[in-house]
Residue frames relative to the residue before (quaternion, step in Angstrom):
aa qw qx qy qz dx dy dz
X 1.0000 0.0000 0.0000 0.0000 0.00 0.00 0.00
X 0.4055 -0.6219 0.6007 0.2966 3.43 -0.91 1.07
X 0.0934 0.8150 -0.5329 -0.2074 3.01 -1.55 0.42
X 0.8386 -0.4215 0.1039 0.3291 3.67 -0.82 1.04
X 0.1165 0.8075 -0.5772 0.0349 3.83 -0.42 0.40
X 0.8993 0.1532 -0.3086 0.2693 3.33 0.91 0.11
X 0.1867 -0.8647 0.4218 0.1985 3.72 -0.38 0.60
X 0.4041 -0.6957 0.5887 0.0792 3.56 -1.29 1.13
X 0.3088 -0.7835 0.5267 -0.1158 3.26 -0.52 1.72
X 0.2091 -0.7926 0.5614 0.1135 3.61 -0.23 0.80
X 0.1837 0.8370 -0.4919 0.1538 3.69 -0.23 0.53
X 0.5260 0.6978 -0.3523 0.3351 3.68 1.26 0.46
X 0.5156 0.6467 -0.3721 0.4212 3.42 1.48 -0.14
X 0.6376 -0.6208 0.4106 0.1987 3.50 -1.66 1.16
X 0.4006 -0.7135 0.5206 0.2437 3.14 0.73 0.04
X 0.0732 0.8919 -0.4456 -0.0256 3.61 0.69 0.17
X 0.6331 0.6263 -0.2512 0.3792 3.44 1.07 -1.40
X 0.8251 0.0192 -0.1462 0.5454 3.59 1.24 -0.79
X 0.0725 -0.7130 0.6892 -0.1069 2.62 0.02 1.96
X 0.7095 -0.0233 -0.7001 0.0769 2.26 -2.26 0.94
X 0.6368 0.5797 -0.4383 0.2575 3.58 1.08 -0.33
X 0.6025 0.5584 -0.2822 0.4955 4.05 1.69 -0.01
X 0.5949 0.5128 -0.4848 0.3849 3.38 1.39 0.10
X 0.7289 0.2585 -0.3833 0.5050 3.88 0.82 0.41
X 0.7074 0.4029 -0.2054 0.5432 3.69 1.42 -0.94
X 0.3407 -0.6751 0.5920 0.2788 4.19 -1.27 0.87
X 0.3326 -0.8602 0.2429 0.3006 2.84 -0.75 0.93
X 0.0788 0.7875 -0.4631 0.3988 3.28 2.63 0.59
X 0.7210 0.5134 -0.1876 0.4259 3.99 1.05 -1.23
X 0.3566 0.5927 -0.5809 0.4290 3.97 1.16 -0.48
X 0.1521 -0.6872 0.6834 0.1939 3.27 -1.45 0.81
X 0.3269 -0.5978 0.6694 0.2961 3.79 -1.65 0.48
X 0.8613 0.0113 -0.1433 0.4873 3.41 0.02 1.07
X 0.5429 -0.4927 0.2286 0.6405 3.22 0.38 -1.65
X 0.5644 0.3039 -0.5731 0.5105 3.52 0.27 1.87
X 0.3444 -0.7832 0.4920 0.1610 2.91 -1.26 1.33
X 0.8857 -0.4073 0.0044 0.2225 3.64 -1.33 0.85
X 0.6661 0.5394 -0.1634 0.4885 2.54 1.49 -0.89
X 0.4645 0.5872 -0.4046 0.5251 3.78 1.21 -0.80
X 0.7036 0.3450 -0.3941 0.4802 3.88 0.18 -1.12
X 0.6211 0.3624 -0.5544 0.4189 4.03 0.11 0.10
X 0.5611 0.5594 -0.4741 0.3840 3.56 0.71 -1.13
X 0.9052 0.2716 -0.2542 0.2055 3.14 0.09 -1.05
X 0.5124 0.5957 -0.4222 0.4520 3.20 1.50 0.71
X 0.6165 0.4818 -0.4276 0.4526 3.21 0.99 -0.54
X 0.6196 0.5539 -0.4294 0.3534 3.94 0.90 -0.25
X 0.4436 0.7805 -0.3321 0.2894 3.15 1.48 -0.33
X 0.7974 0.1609 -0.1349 0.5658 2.93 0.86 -1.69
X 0.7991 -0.3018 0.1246 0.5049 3.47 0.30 1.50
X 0.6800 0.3943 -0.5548 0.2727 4.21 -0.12 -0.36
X 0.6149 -0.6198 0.4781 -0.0958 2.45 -2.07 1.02
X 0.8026 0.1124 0.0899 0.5789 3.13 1.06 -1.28
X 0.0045 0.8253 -0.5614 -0.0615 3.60 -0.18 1.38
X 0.2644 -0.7085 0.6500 0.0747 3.60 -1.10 1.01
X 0.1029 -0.7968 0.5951 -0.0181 3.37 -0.15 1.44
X 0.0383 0.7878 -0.5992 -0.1371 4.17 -0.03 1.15
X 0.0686 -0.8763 0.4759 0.0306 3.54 -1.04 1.22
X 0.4143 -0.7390 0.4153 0.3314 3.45 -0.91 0.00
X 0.8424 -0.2300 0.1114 0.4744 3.67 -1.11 -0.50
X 0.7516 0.2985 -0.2247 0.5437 3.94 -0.48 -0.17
X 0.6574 0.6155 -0.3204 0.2938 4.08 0.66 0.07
X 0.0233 0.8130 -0.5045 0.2896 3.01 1.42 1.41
X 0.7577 0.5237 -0.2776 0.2730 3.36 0.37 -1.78
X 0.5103 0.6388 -0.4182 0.3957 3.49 2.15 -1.05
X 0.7394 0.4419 -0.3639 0.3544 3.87 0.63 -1.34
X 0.8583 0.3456 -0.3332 0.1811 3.21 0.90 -0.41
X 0.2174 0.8005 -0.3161 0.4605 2.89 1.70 0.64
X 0.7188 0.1099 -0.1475 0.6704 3.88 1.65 -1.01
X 0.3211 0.6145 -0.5545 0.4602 3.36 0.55 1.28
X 0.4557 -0.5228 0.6354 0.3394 3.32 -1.52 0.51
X 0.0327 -0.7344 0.6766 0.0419 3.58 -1.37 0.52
X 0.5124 -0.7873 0.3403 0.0427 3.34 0.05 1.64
X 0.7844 0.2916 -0.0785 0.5417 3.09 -0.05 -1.86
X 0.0297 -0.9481 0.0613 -0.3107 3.60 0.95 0.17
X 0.7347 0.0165 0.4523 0.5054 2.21 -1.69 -2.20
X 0.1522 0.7356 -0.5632 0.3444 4.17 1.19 -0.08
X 0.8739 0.4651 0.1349 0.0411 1.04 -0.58 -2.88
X 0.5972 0.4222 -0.2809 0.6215 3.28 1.41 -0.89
X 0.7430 0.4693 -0.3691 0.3025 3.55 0.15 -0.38
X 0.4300 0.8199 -0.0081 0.3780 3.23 1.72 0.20
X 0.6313 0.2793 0.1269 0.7123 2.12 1.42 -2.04
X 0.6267 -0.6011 0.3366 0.3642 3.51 1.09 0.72
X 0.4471 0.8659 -0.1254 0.1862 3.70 0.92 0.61
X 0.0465 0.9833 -0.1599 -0.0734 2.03 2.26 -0.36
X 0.6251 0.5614 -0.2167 0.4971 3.32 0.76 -1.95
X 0.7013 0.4869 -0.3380 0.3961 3.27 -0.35 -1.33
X 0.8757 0.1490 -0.2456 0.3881 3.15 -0.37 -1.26
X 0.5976 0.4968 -0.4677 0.4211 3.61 0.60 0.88
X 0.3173 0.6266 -0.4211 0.5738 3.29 2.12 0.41
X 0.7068 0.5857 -0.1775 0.3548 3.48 0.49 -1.32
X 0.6601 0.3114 -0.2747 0.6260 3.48 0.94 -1.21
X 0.5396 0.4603 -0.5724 0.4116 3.69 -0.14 -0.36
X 0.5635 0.6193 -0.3925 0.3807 3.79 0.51 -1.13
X 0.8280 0.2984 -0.1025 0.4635 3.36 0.20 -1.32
X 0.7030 0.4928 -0.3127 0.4064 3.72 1.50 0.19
X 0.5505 0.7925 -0.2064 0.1624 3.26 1.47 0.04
X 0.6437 0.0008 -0.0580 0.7631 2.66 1.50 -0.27
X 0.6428 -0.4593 0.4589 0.4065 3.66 -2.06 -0.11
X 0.1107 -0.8360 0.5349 0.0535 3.63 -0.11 0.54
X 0.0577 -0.7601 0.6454 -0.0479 3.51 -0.51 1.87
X 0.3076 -0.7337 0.5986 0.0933 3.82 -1.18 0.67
X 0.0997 0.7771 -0.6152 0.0871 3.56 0.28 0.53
X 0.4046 -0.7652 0.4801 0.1424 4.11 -1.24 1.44
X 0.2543 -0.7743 0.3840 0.4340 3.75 0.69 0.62
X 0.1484 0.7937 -0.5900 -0.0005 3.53 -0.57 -0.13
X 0.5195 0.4160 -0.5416 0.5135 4.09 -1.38 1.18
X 0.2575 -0.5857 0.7684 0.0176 2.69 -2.05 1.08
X 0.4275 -0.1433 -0.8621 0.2314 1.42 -2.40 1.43
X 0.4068 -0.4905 0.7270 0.2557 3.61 -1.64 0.54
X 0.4501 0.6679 -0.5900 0.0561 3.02 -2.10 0.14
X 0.5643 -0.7198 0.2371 0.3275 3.10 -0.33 0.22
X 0.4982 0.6184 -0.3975 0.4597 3.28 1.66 0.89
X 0.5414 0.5984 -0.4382 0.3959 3.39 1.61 -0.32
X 0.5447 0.4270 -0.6103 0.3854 4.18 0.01 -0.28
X 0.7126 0.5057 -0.3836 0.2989 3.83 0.32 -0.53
X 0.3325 0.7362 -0.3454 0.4776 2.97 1.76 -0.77
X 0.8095 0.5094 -0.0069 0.2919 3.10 0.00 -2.16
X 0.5254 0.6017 -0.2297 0.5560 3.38 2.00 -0.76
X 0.4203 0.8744 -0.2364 0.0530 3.34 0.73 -1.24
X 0.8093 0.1571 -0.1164 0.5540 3.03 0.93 -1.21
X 0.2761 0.6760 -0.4349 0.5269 3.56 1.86 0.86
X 0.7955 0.3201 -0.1547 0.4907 3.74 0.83 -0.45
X 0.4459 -0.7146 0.5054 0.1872 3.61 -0.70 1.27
X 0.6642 -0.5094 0.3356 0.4321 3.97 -1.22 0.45
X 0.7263 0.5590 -0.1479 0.3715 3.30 1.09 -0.55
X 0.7071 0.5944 -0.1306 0.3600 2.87 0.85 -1.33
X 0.5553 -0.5680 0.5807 0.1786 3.89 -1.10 0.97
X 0.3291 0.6607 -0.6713 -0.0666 3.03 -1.34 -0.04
X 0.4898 -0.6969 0.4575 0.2551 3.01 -1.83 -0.50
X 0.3946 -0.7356 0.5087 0.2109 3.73 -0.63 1.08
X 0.5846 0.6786 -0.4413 -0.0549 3.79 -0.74 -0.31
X 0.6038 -0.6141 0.3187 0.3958 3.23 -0.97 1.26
X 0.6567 -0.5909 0.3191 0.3432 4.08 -1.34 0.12
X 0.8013 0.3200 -0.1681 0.4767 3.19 1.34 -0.92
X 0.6064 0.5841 -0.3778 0.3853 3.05 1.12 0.57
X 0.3289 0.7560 -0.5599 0.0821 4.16 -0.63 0.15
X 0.6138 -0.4690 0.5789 0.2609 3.42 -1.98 0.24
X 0.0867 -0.5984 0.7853 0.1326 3.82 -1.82 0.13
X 0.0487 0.7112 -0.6996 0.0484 3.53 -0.86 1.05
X 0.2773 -0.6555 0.5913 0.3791 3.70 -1.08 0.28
X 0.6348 0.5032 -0.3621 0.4611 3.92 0.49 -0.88
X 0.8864 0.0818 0.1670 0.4240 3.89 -0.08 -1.14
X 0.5847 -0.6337 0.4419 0.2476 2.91 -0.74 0.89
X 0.3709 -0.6710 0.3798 0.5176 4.19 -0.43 0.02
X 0.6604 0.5349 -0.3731 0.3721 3.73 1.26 -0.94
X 0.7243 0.4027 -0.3921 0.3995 3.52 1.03 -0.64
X 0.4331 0.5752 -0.5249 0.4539 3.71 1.45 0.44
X 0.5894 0.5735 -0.2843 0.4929 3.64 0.67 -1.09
X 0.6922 0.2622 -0.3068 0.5983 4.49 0.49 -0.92
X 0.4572 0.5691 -0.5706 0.3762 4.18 0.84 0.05
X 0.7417 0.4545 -0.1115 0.4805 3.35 0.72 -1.74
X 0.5501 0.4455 -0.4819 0.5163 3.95 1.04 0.09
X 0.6844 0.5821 -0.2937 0.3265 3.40 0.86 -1.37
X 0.6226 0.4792 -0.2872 0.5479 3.58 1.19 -0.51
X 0.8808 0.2689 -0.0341 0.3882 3.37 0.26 -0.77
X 0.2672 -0.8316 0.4310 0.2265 3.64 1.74 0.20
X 0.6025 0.6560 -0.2033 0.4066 3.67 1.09 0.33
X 0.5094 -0.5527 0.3578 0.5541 3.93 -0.26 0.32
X 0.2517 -0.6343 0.7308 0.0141 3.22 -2.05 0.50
X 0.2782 0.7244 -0.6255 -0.0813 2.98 -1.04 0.73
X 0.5613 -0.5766 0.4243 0.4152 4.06 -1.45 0.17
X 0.1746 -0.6083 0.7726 0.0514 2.77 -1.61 1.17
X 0.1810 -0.7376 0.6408 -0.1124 3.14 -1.99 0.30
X 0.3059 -0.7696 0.5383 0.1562 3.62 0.16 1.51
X 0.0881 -0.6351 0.7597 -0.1082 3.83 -0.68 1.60
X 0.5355 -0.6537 0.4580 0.2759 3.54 -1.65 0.68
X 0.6024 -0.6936 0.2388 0.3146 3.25 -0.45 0.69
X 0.4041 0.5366 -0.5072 0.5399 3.73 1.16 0.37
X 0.7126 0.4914 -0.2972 0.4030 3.80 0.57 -0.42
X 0.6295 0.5951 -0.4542 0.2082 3.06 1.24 -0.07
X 0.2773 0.7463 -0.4289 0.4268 3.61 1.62 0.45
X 0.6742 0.5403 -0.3022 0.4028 3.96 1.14 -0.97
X 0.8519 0.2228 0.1073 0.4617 3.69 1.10 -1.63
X 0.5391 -0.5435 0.4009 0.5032 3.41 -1.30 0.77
X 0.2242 -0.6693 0.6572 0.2642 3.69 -1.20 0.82
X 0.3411 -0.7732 0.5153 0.1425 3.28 -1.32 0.30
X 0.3960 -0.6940 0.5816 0.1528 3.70 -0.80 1.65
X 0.3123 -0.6878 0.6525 -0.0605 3.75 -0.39 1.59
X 0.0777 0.6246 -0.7738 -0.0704 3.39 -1.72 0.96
X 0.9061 0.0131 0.0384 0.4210 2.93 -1.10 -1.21
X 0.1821 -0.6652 0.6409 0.3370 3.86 -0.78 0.42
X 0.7189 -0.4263 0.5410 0.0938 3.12 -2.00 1.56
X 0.6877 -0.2793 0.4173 0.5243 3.06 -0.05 -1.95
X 0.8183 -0.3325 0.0703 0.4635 3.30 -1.43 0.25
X 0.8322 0.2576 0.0079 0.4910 3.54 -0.28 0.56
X 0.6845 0.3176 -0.1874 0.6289 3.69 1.00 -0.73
X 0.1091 -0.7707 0.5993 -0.1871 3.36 -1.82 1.87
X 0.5982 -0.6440 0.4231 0.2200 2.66 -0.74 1.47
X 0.0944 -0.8694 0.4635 0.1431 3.94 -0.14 0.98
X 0.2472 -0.8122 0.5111 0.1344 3.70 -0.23 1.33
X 0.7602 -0.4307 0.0496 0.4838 3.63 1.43 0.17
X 0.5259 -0.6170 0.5127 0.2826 3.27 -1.20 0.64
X 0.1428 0.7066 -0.6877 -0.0859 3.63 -1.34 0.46
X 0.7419 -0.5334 0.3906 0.1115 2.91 -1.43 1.54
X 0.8290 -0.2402 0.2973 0.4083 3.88 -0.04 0.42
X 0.1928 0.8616 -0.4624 0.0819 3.47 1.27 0.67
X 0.5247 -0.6222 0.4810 0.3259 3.40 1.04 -0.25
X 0.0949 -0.9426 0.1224 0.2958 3.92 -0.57 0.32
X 0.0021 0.7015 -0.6463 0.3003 2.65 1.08 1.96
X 0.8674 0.3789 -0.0758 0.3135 4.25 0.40 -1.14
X 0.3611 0.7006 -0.4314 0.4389 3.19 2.08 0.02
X 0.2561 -0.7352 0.6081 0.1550 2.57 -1.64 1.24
X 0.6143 0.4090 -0.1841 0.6492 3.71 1.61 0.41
X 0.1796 -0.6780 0.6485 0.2959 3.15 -1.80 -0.67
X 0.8801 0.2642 -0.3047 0.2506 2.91 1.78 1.12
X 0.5574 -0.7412 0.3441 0.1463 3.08 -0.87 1.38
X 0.5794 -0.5295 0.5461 0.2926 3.21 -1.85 1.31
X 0.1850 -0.8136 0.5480 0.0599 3.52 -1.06 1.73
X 0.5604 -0.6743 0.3461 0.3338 3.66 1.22 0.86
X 0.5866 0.2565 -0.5231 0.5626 3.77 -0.06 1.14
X 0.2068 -0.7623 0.6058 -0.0958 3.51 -1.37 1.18
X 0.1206 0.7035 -0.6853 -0.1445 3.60 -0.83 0.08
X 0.2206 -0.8186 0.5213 -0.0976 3.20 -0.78 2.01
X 0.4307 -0.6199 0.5747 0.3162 3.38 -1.40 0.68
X 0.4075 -0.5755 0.5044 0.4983 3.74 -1.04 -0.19
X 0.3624 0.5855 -0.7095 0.1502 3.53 0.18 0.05
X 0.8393 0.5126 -0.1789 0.0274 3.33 0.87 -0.98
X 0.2038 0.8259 -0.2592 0.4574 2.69 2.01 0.92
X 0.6004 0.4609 -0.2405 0.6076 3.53 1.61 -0.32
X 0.6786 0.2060 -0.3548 0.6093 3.63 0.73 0.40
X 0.4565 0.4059 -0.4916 0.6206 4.36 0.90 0.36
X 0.6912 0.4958 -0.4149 0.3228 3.31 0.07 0.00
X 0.6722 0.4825 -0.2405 0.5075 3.33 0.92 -1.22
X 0.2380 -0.8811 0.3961 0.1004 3.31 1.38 0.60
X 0.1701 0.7628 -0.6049 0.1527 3.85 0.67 1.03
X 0.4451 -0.6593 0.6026 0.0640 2.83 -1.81 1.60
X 0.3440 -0.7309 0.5882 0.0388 3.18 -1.27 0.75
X 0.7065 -0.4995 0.2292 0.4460 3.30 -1.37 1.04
X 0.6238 0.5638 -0.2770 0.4650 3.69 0.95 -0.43
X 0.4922 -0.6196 0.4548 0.4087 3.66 0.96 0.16
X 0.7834 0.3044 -0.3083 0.4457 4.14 0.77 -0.13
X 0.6393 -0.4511 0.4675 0.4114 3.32 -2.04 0.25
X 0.1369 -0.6796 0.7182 0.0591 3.84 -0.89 0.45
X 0.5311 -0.5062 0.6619 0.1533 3.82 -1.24 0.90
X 0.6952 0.4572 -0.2747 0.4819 3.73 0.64 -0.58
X 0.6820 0.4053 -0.3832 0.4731 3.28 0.81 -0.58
X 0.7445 0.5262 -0.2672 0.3122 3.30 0.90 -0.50
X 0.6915 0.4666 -0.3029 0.4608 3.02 1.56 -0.30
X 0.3801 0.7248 -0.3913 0.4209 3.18 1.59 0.15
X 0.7094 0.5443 -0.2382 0.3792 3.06 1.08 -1.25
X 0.4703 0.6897 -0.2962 0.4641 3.22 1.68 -0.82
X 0.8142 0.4068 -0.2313 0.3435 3.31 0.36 -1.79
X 0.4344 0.5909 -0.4475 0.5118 4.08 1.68 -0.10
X 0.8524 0.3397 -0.1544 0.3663 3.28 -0.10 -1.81
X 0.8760 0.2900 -0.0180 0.3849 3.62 1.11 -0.39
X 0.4936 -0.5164 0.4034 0.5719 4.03 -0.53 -0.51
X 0.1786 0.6966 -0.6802 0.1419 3.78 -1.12 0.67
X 0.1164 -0.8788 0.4557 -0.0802 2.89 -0.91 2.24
X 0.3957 -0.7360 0.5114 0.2003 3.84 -0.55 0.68
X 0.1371 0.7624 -0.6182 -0.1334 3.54 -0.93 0.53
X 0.4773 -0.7051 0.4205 0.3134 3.37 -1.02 0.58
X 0.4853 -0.7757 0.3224 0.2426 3.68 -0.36 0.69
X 0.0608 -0.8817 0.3938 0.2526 3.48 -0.12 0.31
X 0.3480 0.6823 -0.3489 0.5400 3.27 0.39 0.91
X 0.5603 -0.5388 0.5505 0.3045 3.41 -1.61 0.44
X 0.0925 -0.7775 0.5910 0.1940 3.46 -1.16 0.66
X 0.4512 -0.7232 0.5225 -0.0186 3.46 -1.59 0.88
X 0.4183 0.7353 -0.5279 0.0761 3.74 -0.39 0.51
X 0.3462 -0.7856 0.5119 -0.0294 3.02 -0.25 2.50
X 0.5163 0.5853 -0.4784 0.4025 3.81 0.92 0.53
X 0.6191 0.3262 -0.3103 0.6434 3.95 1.71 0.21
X 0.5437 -0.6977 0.3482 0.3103 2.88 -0.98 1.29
X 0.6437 0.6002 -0.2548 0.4007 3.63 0.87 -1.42
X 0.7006 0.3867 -0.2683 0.5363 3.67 1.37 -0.88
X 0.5267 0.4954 -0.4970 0.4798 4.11 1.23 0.45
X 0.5071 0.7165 -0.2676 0.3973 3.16 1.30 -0.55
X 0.7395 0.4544 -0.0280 0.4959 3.22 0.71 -1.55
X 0.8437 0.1452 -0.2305 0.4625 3.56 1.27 -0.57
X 0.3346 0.5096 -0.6307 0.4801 3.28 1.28 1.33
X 0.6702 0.3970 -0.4353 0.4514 4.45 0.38 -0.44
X 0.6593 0.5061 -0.3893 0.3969 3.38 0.76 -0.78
X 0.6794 0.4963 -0.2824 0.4608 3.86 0.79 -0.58
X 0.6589 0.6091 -0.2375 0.3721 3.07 1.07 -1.03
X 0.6461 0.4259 -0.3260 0.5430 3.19 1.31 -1.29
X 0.7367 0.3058 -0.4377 0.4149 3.93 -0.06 -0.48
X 0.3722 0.6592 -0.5417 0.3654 3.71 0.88 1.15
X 0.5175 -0.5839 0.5681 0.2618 3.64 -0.63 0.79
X 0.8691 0.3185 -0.0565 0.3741 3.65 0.62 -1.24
X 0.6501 0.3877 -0.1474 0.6367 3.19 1.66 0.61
X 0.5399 0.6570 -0.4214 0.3150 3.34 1.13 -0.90
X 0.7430 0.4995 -0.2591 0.3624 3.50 0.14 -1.15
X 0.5820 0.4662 -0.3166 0.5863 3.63 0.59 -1.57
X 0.6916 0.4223 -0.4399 0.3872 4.04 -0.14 -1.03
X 0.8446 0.3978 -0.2685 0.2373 2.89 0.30 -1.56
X 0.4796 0.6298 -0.2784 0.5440 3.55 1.78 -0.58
X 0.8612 0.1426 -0.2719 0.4051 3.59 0.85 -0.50
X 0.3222 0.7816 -0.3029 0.4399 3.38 1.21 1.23
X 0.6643 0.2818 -0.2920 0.6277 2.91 1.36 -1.47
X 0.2765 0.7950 -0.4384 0.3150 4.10 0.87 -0.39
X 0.7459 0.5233 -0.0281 0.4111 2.81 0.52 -2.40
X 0.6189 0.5287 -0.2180 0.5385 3.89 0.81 -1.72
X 0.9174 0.2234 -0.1599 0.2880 3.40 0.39 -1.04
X 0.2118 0.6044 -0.4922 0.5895 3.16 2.09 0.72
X 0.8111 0.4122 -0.2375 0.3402 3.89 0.00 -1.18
């Protein structure tokens, strides 16, 4: 069984929600402390072994390449100034992995075209991983991608993350129709439905957007079908998968994150912060302060 080394990063979206602060800054770049969002996926996908991230972006997402770029004068500069650490923080940054930059480009939009655009970056064989920029997991035990190549490794078939959401929410996310369970945690997926609302769920859980995908599934991204929204969606397409083919769900263990709502960047800068060593206390000391001021 082949197994995956490379993961496709989505990172072309406008960032709309925080405007004005995305019309000079990506928001792939918002840092949760001091590392910005995207680094915490990088460095989970290296976990479970990839090698080569392909990061496909749009206009204003300079700040992403140089962010995995050596920056020389620098790391000097810090070393100079007696800094040592740091700027050996820095080069590790820009050594972790092979970093390709690919500009999305084709119409219909959606959020199946950067993979599109990946395409000929991936062999007939070969796995990979999909996962959008502003989205990721915290797990103490496992990593989420090496939970996601657990649930390939069993089942030699796509994987994607699920995530038990309460069931009023199921109006927000694709819910997922659940058969048989594989193995611990990993389900046979009998289909996704788009936002059914939760009068029509067939679950209370929902497709959390990072995948590790076979290439089969490039023969239904192709056939580039447009949704009621006028774009290509990765969801439709893997739907199409889960009819004509196996397509497995695993449930994630781990906290889940989507820094593309403002209230939920919020929520996973305290939540990180507190299992900081260097922050925990002062936060947590000036929280309860705060709660009991209110």
């Amino acid at each position: 069984m082949k197994m995956p080394t490379k993961a496709i990063i989505c990172a072309a979206g406008l960032g709309t929600r925080f405007l004005p602060a995305t019309k000079s800054i990506p928001k792939e770049m918002f840092p949760i402390i001091d590392k910005p969002v995207i680094q915490y996926i990088v460095e989970q996908a290296i976990s479970a072994g990839v090698t080569d991230i392909i990061i496909v972006t749009g206009n204003n997402k300079k700040a992403i390449e140089d962010h995995f770029d050596r920056s020389y004068d620098l790391e000097r500069q810090l070393i100079d100034n007696g800094k040592t650490t740091l700027a050996k923080e820095l080069e590790k940054v820009a050594n972790m992995a092979n970093f390709i930059y690919l500009r999305q480009k084709g119409l219909p939009k959606g959020n199946a075209r950067p993979i599109l655009n990946a395409k000929h970056l991936i062999s007939d064989d070969e796995p990979f991983f999909v996962f959008f920029a502003d989205d990721f997991f915290m797990s103490k035990n496992k990593s989420w991608p090496s939970q996601l190549l657990d649930g390939y490794i069993q089942t030699g078939k796509s994987v994607i993350s699920l995530v038990e959401v309460p069931i009023q929410d199921a109006d927000k996310y694709g819910m997922a129709d659940l058969g048989q369970e594989a193995c611990p945690g990993v389900y046979k997926i009998q289909s996704l439905i788009e936002k059914p609302g939760k009068e029509k769920t067939p679950s209370n859980y929902a497709s959390a957007g990072s995948y590790l995908l076979t290439p089969d599934i490039f023969q239904y991204l192709e056939r580039e079908k447009v949704g009621a929204n006028g774009e290509i969606t990765l969801a439709d397409s893997i739907n199409d998968l889960s009819i004509d083919n196996e397509l497995y769900g695993c449930l994630i263990n781990g906290k889940w994150y989507d820094t593309g709502d403002q209230l939920k960047y919020i929520f996973a800068q305290v939540d990180i912060a507190l299992e900081d060593d260097r922050y925990k206390i002062e936060l947590n000391k000036y929280l309860k302060e705060k709660l009991s001021l209110d």
